[in-house]
N, C-alpha and C positions, 0 to 999 in steps of 0.2 A: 370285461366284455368279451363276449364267443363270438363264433359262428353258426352263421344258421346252417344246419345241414338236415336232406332230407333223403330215408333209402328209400327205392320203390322198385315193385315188380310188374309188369302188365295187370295181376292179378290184385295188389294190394299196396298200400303204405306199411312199411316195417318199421321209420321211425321219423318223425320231423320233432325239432327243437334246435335251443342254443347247445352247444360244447366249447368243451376248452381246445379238445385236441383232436384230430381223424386221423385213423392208419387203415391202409389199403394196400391191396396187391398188384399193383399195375405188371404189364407184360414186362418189363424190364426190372422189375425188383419191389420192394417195399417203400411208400410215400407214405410220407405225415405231413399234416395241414396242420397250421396254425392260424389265430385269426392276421390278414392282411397277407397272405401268401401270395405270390405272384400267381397269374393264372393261368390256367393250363387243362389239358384234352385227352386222356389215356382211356387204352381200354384196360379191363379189369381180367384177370384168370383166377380159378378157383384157390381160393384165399377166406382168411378171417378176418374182419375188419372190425376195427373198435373204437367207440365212440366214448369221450372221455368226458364229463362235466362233473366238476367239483374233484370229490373223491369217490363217483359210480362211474364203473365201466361197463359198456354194455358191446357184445359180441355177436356177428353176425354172418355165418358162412355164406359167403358169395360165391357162386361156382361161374358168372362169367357177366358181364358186361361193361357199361361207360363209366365214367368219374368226369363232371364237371367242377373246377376250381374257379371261384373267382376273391376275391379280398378281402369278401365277407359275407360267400354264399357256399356251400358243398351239397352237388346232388351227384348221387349214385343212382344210374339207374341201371338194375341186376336183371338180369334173363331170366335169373334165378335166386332166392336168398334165403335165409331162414333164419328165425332168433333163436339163442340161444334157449333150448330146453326146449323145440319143438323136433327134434330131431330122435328116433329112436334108433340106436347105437348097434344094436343085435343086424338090424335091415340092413345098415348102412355098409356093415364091415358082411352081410351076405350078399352088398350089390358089387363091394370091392374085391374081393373074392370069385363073383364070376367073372367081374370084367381083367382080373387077372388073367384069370384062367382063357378066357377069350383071345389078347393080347399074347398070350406066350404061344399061340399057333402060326400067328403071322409075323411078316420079315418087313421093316421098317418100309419098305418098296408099296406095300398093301394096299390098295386103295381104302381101305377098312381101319388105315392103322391109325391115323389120326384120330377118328371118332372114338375107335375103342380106348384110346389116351383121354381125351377126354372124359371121359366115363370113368376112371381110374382117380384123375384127378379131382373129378367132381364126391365120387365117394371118401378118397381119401378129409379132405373139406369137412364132409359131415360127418366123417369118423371123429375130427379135430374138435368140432363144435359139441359133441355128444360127451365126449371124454374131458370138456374144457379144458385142452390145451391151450 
């Protein structure tokens, strides 16, 4: 017996069903659900998450939002997400590239620096998900 879990974005549903396993990017590190997991409330930063049932995995760049845990439920809900193989790889590493480029003008003090971070982060994400890392 799994867990239900389901991704969603304002804009759509990316996956509901049972799994065996979930892994997620929370602000403090990498979390795995298993079913009966104690419960708990994180937020999510640009990360791969993967949804295990049987022997399919299925992959899904999250570039930021919540994770609801409960014992025998998991809902992600993403600000932003994408499944694997909707992502074109060429874009991805030309949006990572300017927001490089963007980022190495300014000094951590910036009031600009943190968005431009995340912008970074978030390409880097769909560079991950394009090249299946």
């Amino acid at each position: 017996m799994g867990i239900k879990c389901t991704l969603v974005t304002p804009e759509r549903e990316l996956f509901t069903g049972e799994v065996d396993y979930l892994s997620a990017q929370g602000m403090v590190g990498e979390f795995g659900v298993l079913p009966g997991h104690t419960p708990f409330i994180t937020l999510l930063k640009a990360g791969i998450a993967y949804v295990e049932t049987g022997d399919e995995i299925k992959r899904f760049a999250v570039v930021s939002g919540f994770c609801q845990v409960s014992s025998d439920y998991v809902i992600i809900l993403a600000d932003e997400a994408y499944a694997e193989g909707e992502i074109n790889r060429e874009q991805a590493e030309e949006e990572y590239k300017n927001a490089i480029s963007e980022l190495d003008k300014l000094k951590p003090d910036d009031p600009k620096y943190n968005e431009i971070t995340k912008r970074v982060d978030r390409a880097k994400v769909l560079i991950d998900i394009a090249e299946k890392r």
